[in-house]
KEGU-214566 format. One record per residue (C-alpha): chain; x, y, z; residue number from 1. Coordinates in pm, whole numbers, plus 50000, padded with zeros to 5 digits. Layout:
// KEGU-214566
NODE; A; X; Y; Z; NUM .
...
This chain:
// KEGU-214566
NODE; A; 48079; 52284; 47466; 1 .
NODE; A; 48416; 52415; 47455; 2 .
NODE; A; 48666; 52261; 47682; 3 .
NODE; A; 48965; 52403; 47876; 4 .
NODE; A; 49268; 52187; 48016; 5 .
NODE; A; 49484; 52400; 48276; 6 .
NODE; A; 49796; 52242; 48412; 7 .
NODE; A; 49915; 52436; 48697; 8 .
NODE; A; 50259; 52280; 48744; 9 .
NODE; A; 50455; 52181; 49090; 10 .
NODE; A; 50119; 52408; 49206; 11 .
NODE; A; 50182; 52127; 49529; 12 .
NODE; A; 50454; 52098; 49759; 13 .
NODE; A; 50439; 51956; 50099; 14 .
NODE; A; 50716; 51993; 50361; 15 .
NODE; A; 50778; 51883; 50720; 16 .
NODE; A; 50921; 52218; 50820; 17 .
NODE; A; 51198; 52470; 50701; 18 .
NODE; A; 51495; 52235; 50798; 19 .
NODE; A; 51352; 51932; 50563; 20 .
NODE; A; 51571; 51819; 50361; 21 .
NODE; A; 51545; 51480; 50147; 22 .
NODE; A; 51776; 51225; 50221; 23 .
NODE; A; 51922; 50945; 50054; 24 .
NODE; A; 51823; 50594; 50233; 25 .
NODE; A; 52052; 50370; 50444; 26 .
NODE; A; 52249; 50104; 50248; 27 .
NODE; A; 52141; 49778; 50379; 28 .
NODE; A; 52419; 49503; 50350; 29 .
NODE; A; 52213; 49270; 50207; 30 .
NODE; A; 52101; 49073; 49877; 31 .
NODE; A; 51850; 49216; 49872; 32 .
NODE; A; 51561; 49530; 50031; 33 .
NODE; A; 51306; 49781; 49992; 34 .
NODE; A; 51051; 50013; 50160; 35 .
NODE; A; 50662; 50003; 50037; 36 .
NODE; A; 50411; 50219; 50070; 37 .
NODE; A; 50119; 49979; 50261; 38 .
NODE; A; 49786; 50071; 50129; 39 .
NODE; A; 49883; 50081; 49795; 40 .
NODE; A; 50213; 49843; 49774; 41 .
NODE; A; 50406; 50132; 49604; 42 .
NODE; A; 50729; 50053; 49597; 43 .
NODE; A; 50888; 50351; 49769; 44 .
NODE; A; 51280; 50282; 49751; 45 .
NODE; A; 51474; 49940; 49660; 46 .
NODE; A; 51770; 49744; 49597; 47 .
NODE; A; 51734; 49399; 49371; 48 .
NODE; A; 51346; 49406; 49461; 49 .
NODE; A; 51281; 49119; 49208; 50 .
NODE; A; 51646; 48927; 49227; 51 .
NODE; A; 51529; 48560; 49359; 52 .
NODE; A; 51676; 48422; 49670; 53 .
NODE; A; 51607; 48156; 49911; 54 .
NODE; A; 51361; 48336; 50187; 55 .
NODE; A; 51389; 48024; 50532; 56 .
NODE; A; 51098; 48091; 50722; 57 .
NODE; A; 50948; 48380; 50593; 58 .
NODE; A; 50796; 48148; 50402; 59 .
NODE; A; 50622; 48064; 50693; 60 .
NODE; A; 50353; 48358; 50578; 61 .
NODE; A; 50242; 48156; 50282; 62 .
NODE; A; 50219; 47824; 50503; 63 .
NODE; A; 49992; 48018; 50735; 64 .
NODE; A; 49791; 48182; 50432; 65 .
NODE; A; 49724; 47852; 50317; 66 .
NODE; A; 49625; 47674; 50687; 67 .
NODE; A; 49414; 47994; 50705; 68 .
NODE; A; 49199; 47936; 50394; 69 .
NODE; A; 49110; 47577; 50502; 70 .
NODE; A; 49032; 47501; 50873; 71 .
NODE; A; 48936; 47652; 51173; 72 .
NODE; A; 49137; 47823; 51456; 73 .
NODE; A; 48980; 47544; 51688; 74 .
NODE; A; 49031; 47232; 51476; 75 .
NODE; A; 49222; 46965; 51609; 76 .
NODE; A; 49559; 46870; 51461; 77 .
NODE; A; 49747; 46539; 51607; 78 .
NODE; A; 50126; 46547; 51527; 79 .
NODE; A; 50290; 46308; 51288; 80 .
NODE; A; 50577; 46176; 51378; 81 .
NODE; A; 50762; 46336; 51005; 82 .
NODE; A; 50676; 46669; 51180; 83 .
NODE; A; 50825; 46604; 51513; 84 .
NODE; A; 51148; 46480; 51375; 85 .
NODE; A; 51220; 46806; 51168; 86 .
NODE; A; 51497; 46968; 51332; 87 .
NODE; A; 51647; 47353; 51381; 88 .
NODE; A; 51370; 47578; 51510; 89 .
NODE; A; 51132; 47395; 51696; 90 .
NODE; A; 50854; 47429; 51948; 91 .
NODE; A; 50951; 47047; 52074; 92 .
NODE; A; 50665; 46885; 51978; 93 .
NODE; A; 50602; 46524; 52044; 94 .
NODE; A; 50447; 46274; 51750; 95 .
NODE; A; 50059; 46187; 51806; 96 .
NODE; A; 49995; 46506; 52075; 97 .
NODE; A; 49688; 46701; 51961; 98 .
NODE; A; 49686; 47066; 51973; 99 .
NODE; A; 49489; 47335; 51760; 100 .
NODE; A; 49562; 47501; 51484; 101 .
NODE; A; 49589; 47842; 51661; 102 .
NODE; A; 49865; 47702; 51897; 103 .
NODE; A; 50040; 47554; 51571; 104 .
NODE; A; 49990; 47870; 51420; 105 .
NODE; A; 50141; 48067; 51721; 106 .
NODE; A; 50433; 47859; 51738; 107 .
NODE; A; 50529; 47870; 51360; 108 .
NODE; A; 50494; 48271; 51328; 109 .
NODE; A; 50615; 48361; 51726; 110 .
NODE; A; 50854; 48095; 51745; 111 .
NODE; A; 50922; 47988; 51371; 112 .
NODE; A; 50882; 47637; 51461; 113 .
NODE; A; 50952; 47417; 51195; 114 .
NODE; A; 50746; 47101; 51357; 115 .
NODE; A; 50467; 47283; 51405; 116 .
NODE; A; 50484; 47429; 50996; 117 .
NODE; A; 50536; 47080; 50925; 118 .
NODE; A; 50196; 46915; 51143; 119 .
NODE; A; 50013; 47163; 50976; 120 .
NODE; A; 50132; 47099; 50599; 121 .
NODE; A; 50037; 46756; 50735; 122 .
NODE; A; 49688; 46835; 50815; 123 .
NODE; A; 49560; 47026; 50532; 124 .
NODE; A; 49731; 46834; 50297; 125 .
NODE; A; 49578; 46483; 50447; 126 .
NODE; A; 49638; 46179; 50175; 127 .
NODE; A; 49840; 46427; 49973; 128 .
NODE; A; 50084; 46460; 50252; 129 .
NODE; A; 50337; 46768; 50250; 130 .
NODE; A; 50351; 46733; 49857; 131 .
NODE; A; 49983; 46846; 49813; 132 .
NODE; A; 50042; 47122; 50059; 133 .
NODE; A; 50304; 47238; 49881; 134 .
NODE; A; 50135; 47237; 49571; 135 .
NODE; A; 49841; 47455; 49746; 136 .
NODE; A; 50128; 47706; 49868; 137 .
NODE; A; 50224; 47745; 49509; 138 .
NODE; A; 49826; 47787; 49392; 139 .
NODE; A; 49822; 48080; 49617; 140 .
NODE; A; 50103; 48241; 49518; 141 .
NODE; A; 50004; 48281; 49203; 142 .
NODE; A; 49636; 48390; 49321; 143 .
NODE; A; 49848; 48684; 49483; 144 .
NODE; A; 50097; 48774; 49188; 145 .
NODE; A; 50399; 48600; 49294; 146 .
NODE; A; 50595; 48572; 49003; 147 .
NODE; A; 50987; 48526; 49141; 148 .
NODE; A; 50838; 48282; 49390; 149 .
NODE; A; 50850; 47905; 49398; 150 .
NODE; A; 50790; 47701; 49690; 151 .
NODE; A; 50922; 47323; 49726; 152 .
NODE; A; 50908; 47318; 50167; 153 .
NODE; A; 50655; 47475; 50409; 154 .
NODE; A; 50891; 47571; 50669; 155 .
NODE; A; 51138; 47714; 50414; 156 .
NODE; A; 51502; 47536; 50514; 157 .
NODE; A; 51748; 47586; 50267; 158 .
NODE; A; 51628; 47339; 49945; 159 .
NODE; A; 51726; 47406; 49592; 160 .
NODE; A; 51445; 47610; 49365; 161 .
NODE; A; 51308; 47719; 49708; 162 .
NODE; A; 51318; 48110; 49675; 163 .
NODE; A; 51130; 48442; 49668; 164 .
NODE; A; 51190; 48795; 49595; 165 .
NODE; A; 51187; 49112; 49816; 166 .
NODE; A; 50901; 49258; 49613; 167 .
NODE; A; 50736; 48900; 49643; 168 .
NODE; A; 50774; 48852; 49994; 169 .
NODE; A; 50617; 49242; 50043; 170 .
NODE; A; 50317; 49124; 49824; 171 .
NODE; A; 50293; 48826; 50044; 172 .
NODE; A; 50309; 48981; 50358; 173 .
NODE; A; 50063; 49237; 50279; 174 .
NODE; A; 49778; 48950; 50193; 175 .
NODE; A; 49840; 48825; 50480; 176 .
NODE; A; 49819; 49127; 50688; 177 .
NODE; A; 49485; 49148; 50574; 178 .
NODE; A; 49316; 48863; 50771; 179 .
NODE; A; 49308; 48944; 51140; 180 .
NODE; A; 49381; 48624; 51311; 181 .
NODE; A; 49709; 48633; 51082; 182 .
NODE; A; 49777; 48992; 51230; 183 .
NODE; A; 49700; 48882; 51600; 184 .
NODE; A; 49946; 48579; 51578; 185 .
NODE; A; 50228; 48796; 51474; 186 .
NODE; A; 50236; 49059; 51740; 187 .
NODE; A; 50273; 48790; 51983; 188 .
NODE; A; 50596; 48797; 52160; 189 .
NODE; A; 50554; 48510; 52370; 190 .
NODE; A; 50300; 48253; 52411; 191 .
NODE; A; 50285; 47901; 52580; 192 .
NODE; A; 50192; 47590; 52468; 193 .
NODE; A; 50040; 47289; 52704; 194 .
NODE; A; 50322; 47119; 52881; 195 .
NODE; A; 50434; 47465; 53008; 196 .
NODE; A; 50677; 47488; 52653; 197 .
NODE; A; 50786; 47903; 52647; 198 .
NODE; A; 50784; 48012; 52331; 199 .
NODE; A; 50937; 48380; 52253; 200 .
NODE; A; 50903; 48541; 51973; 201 .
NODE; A; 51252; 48533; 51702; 202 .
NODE; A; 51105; 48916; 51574; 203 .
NODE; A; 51306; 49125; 51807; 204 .
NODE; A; 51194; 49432; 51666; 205 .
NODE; A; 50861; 49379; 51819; 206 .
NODE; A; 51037; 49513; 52177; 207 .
NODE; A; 51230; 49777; 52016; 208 .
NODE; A; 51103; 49931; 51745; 209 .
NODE; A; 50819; 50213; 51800; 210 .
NODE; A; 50549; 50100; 51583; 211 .
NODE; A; 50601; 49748; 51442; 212 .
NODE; A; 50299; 49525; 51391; 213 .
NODE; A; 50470; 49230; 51219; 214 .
NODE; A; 50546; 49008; 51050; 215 .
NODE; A; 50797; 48747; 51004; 216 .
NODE; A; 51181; 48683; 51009; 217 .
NODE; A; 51415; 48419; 50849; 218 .
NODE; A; 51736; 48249; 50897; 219 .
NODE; A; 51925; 47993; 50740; 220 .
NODE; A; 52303; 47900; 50585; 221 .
NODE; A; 52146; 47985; 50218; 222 .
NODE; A; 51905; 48265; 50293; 223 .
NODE; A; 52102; 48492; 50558; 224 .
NODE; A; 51925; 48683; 50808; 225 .
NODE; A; 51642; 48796; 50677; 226 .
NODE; A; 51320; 48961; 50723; 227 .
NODE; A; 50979; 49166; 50663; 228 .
NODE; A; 50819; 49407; 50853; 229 .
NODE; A; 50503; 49669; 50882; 230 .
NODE; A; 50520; 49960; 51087; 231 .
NODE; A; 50230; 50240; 51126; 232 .
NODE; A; 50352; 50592; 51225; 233 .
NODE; A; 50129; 50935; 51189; 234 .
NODE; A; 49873; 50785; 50965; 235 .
NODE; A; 50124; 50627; 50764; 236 .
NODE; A; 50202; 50226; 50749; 237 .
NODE; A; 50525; 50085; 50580; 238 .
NODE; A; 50628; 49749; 50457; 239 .
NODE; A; 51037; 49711; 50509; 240 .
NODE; A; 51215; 49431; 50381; 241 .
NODE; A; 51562; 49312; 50409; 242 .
NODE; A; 51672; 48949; 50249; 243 .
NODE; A; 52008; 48802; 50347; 244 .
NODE; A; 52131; 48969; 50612; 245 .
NODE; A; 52470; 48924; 50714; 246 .
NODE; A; 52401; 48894; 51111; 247 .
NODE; A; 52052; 48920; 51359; 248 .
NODE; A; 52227; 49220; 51441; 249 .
NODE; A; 52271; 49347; 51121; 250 .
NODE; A; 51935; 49270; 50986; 251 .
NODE; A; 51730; 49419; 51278; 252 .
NODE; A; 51937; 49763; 51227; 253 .
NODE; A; 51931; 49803; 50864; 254 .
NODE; A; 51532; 49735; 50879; 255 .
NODE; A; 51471; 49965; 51125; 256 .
NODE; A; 51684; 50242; 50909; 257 .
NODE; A; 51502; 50177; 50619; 258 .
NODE; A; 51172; 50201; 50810; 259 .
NODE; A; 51284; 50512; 50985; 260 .
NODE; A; 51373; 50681; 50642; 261 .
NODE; A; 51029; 50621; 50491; 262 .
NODE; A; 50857; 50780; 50777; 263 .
NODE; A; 51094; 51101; 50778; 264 .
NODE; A; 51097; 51128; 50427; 265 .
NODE; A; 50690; 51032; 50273; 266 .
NODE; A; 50391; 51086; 50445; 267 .
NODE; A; 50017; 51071; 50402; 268 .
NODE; A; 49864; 51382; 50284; 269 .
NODE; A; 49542; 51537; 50100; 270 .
NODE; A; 49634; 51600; 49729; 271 .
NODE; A; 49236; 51656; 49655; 272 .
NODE; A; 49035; 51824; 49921; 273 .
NODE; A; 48628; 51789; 49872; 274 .
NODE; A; 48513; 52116; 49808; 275 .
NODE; A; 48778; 52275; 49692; 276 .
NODE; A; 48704; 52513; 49391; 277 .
NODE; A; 48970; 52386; 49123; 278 .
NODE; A; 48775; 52604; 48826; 279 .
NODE; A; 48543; 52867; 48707; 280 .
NODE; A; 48337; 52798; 48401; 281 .
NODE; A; 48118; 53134; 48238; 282 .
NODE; A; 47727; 53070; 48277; 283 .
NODE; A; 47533; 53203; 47962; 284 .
NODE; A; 47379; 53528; 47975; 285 .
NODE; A; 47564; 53645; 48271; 286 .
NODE; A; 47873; 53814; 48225; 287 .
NODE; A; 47963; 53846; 48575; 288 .
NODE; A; 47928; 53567; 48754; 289 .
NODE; A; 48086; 53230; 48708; 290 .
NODE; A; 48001; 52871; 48830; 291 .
NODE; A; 48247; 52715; 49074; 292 .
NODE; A; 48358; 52343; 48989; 293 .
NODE; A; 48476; 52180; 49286; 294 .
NODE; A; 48608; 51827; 49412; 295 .
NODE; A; 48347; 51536; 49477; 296 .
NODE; A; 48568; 51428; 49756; 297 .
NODE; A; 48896; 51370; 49892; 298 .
NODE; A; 49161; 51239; 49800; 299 .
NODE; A; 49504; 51143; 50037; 300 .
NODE; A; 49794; 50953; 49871; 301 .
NODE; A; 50136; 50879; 50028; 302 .
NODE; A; 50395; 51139; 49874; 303 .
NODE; A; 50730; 51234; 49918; 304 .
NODE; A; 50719; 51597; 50137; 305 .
NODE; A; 50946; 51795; 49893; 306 .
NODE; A; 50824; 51614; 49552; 307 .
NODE; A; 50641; 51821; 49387; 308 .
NODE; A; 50283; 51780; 49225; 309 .
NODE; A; 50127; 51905; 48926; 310 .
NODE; A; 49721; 51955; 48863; 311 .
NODE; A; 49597; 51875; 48535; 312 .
NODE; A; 49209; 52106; 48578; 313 .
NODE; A; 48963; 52004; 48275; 314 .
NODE; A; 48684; 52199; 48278; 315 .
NODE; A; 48419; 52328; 48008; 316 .
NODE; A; 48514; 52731; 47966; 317 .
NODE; A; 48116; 52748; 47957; 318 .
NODE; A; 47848; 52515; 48062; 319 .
NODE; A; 47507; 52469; 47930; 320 .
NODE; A; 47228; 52531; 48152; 321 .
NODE; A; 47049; 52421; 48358; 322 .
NODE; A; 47291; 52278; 48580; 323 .
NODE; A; 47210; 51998; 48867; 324 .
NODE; A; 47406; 52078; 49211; 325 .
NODE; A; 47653; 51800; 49199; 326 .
NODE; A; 47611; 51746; 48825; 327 .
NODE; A; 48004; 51631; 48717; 328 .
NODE; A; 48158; 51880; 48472; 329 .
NODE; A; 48503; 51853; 48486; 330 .
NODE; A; 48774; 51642; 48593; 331 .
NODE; A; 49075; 51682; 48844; 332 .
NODE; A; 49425; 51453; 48789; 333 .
NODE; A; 49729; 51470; 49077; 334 .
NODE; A; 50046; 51422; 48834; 335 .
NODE; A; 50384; 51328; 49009; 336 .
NODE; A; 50714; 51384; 48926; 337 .
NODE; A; 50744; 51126; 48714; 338 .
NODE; A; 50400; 51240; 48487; 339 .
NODE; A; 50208; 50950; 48673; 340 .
NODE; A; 49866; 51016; 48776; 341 .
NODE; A; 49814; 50900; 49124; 342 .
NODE; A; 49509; 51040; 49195; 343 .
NODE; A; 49219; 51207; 49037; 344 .
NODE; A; 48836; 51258; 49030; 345 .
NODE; A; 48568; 51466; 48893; 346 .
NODE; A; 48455; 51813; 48953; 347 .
NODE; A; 48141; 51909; 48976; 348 .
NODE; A; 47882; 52217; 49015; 349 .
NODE; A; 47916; 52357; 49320; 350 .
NODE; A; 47519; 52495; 49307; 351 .
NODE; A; 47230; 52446; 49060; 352 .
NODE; A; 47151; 52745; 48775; 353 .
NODE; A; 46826; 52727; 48592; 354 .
NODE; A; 46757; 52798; 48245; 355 .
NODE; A; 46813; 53195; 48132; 356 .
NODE; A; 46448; 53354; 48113; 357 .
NODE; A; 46350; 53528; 47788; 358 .
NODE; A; 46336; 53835; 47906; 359 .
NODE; A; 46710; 53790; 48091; 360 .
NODE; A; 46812; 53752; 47813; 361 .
NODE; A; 46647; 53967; 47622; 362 .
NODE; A; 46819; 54227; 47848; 363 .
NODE; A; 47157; 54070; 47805; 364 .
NODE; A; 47149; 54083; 47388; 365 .
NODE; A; 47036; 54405; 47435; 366 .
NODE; A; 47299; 54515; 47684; 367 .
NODE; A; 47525; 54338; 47479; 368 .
NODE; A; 47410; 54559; 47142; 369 .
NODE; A; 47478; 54892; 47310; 370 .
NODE; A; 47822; 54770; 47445; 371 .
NODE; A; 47930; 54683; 47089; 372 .
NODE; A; 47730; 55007; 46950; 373 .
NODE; A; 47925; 55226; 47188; 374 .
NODE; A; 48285; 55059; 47107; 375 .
NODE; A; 48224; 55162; 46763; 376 .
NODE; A; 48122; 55492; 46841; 377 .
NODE; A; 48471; 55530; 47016; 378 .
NODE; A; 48648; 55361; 46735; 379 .
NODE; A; 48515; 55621; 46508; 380 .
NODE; A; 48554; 55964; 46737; 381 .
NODE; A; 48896; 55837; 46736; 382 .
NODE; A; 48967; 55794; 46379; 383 .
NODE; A; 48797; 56160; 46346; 384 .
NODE; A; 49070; 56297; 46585; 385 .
């Protein structure tokens, strides 16, 4: 079977409208940023994404990963007294009280507590104390593919060879995204805990930014203001991250920017559409009619709405019979800008053909006889002229 590869080149472009126009992103002050695509984790724009810096409590994530894994919301935790004596962000918790692990939970990721990271670490770590926990925090880290990450607290206050990266904390963020009581906790903006102790949330981009369903922020001396956040707009959900800030202020702007130029500048779109005739192949013994390959299914991708895409179409330039409805025949790659496939799938007969019958093509030899016969007549008439 003979084979044909067409490449129809920047054959898609996708636009917003007549005025679009790309644009370059905001410049964040900050150590460090990006903006990720969240399905995927495409990393869509950044600035030192793997450049390791101390994180403060957006560590908090990987505490709550952990505590996640290995009880249950309900379980009973009583405060130590090491917890209730950590200082900076608390939810003033009191040494032997007993609460659950969702209220601990709620307190670390709303409020950022630091007493309530700490009873927890406490908990699951039993004999092993904070130090086991810690080492668990670490396990899981590397279960996820965080290789600029080390963790040495569970509340993340400024200790040496306690840092991240902005990639890292994106990869982190998006585990933890996954698990719905994590997701629930951090679109809290205020909760209260028994002894009528308001707690409101430190993420003030929860109230003001159209969108936002998490995650976590950070601040300390060593680690700035910093933070991650998801946002879903139009289909589309972004991961934004922005480590060492130089003010709240400062940190809650240049986040929303970068969110706000991923949405106006990528968006989610078909690149293969099911059914979709992408080639023709010839059918033996029937010169006029050809067999229609087309996509198994679609096929959306996050792209950038002026980048354009190339198909790569492989297809046989005739198939052997019989063909089976549905019976894969070709192949279909999406090629970016950069010659990366990001998508692709099979083709495949759009209808079944049976097997030629011998007197078909019978009649199409002989058809095919006389056609030759009377091009040679013409060749010779016109050598005779």
């Amino acid at each position: 079977m003979r084979w044909l590869l067409v490449a129809v080149a920047a054959c898609l472009m996708f636009v917003t409208g007549a005025a679009f126009a790309a644009q370059n992103p905001p410049k964040p002050d900050a150590n460090a940023a990006l903006v990720a695509e969240a399905v995927t984790g495409d990393l869509l724009w950044t600035l030192k994404p793997r450049r390791k810096v101390p994180i403060a409590s957006i560590t908090k994530i990987m505490t709550a990963l952990v505590v996640l894994d290995r009880t249950k919301l309900k379980d009973k935790v009583v405060v130590s007294e090491r917890a209730a004596q950590v200082g900076e962000a608390t939810a003033n918790l009191r040494a032997g009280e007993e609460l659950t692990v969702e209220q601990l939970l709620a307190a670390m990721l709303v409020e950022s507590a630091n007493d309530a990271a700490n009873a927890l670490a406490d908990h699951v770590g039993a004999k092993g104390g904070v130090k086991r926990f810690v080492r668990l925090m670490n396990r899981k880290a590397e279960e996820i593919g965080l290789t600029d990450t080390t963790f040495v607290r569970p509340d993340g206050l400024d200790v040496d060879g306690h840092v991240s990266s902005a990639r890292d904390v994106m990869l982190l963020a998006r585990r933890a995204m996954q698990n719905e009581d994590f997701r629930g906790l951090v679109q809290l903006e205020q909760l209260t805990l028994p002894g009528n102790r308001q707690l409101e949330t430190t993420n003030d981009l929860l109230r003001s930014y159209a969108g936002l369903t998490g995650v976590k922020t950070g601040h300390t001396s060593a680690a700035g203001w910093s933070q991650v956040g998801s946002a879903r707009r139009d289909g589309v959900q972004l991961y934004g991250v922005v480590l060492g800030g130089t003010s709240r202020e400062q940190r809650n702007s240049d986040l929303a920017a970068l969110l706000d130029w991923g949405f106006e500048q990528f968006g989610r779109v078909e690149v293969i559409s099911a059914g979709t005739v992408y080639a023709r192949s010839k059918i033996p013994y029937q010169d006029d009619r050809r067999l229609e390959l087309v996509a198994d299914r679609s096929v959306s991708r996050i792209v950038q709405w002026d980048e354009p895409l190339e198909e790569r179409v492989r297809a046989p330039a005739m198939v052997s019979l019989p063909v089976i409805a549905g019976q894969p025949l070709g192949s279909l790659e999406i090629v970016d800008a950069n010659g990366e496939v990001i998508a692709e799938r099979p083709l495949i007969a759009a209808e079944s053909i049976t097997v030629t019958s011998i007197p078909d093509r019978t009649s199409w030899y002989l058809r095919r006889a006389l056609d030759n016969a009377g091009d040679a007549f013409s060749s010779v008439l016109g050598l005779l002229r």
